[in-house]
BABALUM-234576 format. One record per residue (C-alpha): residue in one letter; y, x, z. Coordinates in steps of 0.25 Angstrom, whole numbers, padded with zeros to 4 digits, always signed. Each point is the difference from the previous one (the first is absolute). Layout:
<atoms>
aYXZ/...
</atoms>
This chain:
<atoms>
x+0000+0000+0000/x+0014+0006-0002/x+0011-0012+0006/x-0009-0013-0002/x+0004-0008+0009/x+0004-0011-0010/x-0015-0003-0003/x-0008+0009+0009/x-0003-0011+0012/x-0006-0010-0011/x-0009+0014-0004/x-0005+0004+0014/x-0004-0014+0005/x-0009-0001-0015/x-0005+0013+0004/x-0004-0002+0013/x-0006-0014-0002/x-0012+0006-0010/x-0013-0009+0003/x-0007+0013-0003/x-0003+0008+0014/x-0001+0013+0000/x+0014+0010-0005/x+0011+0005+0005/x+0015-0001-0005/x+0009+0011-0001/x+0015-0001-0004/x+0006+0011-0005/x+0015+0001+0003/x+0008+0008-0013/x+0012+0002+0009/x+0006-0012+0001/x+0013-0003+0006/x-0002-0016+0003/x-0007-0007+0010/x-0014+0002-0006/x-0006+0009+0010/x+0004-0010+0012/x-0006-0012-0008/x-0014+0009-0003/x+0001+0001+0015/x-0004-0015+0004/x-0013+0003-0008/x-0012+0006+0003/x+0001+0009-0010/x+0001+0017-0001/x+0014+0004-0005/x+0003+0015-0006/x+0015+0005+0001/x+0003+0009-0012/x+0012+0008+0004/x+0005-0001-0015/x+0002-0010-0011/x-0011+0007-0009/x-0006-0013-0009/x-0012-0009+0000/x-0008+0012-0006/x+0003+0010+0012/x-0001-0014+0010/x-0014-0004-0005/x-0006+0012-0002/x+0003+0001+0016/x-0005-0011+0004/x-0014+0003-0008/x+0000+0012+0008/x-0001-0006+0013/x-0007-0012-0003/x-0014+0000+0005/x-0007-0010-0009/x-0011+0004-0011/x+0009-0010-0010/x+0015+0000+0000/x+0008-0012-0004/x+0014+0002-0003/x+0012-0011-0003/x+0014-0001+0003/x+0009-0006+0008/x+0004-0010-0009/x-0013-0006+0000/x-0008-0013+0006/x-0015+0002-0001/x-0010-0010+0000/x-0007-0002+0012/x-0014+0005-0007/x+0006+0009-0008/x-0006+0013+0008/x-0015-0009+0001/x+0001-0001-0017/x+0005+0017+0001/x-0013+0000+0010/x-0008-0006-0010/x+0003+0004-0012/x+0000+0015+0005/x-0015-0003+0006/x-0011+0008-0003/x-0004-0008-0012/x+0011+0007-0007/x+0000+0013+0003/x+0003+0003-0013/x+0015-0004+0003/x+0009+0008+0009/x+0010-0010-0001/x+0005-0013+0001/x+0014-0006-0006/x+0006-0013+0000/x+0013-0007-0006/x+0013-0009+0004/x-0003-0014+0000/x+0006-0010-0008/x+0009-0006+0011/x+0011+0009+0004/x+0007+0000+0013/x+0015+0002-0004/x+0002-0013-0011/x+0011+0005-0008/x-0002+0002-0016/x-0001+0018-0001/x-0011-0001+0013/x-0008-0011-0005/x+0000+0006-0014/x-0002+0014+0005/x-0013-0006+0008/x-0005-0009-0007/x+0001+0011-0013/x-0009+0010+0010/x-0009-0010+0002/x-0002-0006-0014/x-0001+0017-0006/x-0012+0003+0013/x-0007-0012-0004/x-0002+0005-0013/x-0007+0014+0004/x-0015+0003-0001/x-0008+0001+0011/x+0003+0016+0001/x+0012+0004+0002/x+0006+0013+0001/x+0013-0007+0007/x+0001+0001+0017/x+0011-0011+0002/x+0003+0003+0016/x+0006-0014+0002/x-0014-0002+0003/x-0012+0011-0004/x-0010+0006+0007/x-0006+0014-0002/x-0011+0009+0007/x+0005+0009+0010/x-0007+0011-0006/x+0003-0002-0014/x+0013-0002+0005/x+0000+0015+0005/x-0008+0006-0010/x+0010-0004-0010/x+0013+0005+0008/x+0006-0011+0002/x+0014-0005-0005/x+0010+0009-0007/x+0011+0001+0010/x+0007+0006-0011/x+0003-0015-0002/x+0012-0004+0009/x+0005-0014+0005/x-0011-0010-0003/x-0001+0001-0016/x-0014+0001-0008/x-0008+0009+0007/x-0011-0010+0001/x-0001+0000-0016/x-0001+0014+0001/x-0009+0001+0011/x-0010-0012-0005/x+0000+0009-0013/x-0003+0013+0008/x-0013-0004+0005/x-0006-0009-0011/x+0002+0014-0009/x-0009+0007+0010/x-0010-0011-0003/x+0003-0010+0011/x+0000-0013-0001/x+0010-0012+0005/x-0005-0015-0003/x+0011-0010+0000/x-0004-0014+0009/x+0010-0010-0007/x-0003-0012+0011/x+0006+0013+0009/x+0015-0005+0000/x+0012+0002+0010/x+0013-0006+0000/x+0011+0008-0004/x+0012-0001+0010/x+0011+0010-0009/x+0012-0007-0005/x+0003+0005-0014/x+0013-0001-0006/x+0003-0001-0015/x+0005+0014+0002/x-0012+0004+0009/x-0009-0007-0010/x+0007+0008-0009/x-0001+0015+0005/x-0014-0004+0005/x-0004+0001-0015/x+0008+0012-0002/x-0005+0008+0011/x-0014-0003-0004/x-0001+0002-0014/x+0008+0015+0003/x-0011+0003+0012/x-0011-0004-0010/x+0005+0007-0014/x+0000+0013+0011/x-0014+0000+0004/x-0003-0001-0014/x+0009+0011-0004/x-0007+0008+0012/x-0014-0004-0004/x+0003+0004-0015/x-0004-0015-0006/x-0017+0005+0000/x-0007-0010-0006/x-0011-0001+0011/x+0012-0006+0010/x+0005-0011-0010/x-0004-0011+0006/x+0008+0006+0014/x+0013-0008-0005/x-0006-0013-0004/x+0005-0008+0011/x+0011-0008-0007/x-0005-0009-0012/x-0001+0007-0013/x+0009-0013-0005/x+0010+0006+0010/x+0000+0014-0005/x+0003-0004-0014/x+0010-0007+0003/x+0009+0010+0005/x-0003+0007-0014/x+0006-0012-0007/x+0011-0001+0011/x+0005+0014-0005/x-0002-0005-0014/x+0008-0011+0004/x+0013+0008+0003/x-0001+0009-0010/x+0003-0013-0010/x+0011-0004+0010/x+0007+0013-0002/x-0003+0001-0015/x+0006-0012-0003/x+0012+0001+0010/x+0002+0015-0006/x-0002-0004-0015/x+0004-0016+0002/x-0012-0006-0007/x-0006-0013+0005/x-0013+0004-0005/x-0001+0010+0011/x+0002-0012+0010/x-0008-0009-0006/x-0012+0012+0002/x+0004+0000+0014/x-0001-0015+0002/x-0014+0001-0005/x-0005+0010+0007/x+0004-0007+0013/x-0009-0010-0004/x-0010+0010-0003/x-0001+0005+0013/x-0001-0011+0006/x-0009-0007-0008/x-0009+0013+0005/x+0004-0003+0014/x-0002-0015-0001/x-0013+0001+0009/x+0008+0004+0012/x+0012-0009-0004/x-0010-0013+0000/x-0004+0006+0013/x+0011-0001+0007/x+0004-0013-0005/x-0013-0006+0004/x+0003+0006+0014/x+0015-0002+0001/x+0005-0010-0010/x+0008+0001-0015/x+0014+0004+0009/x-0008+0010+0004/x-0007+0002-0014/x+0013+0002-0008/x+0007+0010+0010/x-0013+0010-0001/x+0003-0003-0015/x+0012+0008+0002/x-0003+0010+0010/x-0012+0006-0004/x+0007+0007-0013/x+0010+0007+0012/x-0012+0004+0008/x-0008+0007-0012/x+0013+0004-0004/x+0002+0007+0013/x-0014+0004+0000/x+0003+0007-0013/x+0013+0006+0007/x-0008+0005+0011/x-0011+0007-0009/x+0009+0006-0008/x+0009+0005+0012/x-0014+0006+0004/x-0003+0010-0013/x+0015+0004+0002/x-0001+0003+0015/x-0014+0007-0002/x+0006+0010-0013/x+0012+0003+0011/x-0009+0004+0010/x-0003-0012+0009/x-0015-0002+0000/x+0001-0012+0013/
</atoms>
């Protein structure tokens, strides 16, 4: 936790009312400069004070350090669980799958924070998780579970990764390369108590496609981890291709002053979301046609941002940034 208190409470009672009867909890406290150690205080519960504001990488890999469980279970503090989430981690990490040394679960479908950039944030991570194969090579710490020793044999998080960023992509693709394997339980959900704001929504997508076009960078784009980066819909990745397309029509014909160039424009809007329109009828069917026809416009600014994001990445990385 690094100042939660907003949604930390709400986080704590989930934890600590697990049907499942045999963990511990531990609460790792990034130097925070709220109220949040006096509210971890009222619960049983085992706090660690850092004695810096070091990121979730730094945070988590301390607390896996002194947890004494054979399976660690990692979320955040803008979480609710489930209250059989840890007996389905329990279960799903039994000894008829041994063959797996992690579990991973999603966002559910119902939001806490009602507002339009946090539904549509939510309810987008939980439409592109539902669409993943069995195996999965992504570890999502709003809710995933991994083997202590697979944990430590595979070093951990990057603490070269500050503030809470993608170290968990990385990390998930870390381990499956060294032939691991994380399985995803889709009826493994937790609410999602973040407020996004359009801008947040926004930057979100910038930081993460930046964090993710670095790994790859750092890896070298090898064939054998391809699949790594598939978490987002293939429909979704091509449409921040044609988003880019899109601009380069809309400065073409402002530069030039043909509305032909415009006209390309309008219909490559329509192209991309034709491509999206699985995820558009989604979130209609979940939240109406209001609903429907906003996402219709956001979702060219957050590929858009996506794209700004990737490319921002390459530059960064050629100058020397490699995080």
């Amino acid at each position: 936790m690094h100042n939660s208190s907003e949604t930390l409470e709400e986080c704590l009672i989930s934890v600590c009312e697990q049907d499942y009867p045999n963990y511990d909890v531990l609460v790792v406290d990034d130097f925070s400069r709220d109220n949040s150690p006096e509210i971890v205080k009222r619960y049983p519960v085992k706090m660690i004070r850092l004695d810096d504001n070091y990121g979730a990488a730094t945070a988590r890999n301390k607390g896996a350090e002194m947890a004494s469980g054979e399976i660690l279970v990692f979320t955040d503090t803008d979480v609710i669980l489930e209250r059989n989430c840890l007996s389905q981690i329990a279960e799903g990490m039994s000894n008829g799958n041994h063959h797996f040394s992690g579990i991973v679960g999603r966002l559910s479908d119902n939001s806490c924070p009602d507002n339009f950039a946090s539904s549509y944030k939510n309810l987008y991570m939980h439409y592109a998780y539902g669409l993943l194969p069995d195996e999965v090579s992504v570890f999502y710490t709003s809710i995933a579970a991994i083997k202590k020793e697979v944990f430590h044999i595979c070093k951990g998080f990057d603490t070269h990764y500050e503030g809470a960023s993608i170290e968990d992509m990385e990390f998930g693709e870390r381990v499956t390369a060294r032939g691991y394997k994380f399985r995803i339980n889709k009826n493994l959900m937790v609410k999602h108590l973040h407020r996004y704001s359009f801008i947040d929504l926004l930057k979100t997508g910038f930081k993460r496609a930046e964090g993710i076009i670095k790994i790859m960078l750092r890896k070298g784009f090898s064939k054998g981890d391809k699949s790594t980066y598939q978490s987002s819909p293939l429909s979704f990745r091509r449409g921040i291709y044609i988003t880019f397309f899109l601009l380069v029509c809309l400065c073409l014909g402002t530069i030039f002053r043909q509305s032909l160039f415009f006209v390309m424009a309008f219909l490559l809007y329509f192209l991309m979301l034709g491509i999206n329109f699985p995820f558009l009828n989604f979130l209609r069917k979940k939240r109406g046609w209001s609903f429907f026809f906003k996402s219709c416009g956001v979702i060219g600014l957050d590929m858009f941002a996506h794209g700004l994001g990737s490319l921002f990445g390459i530059f960064s990385y050629i100058l020397g940034k490699k995080y």
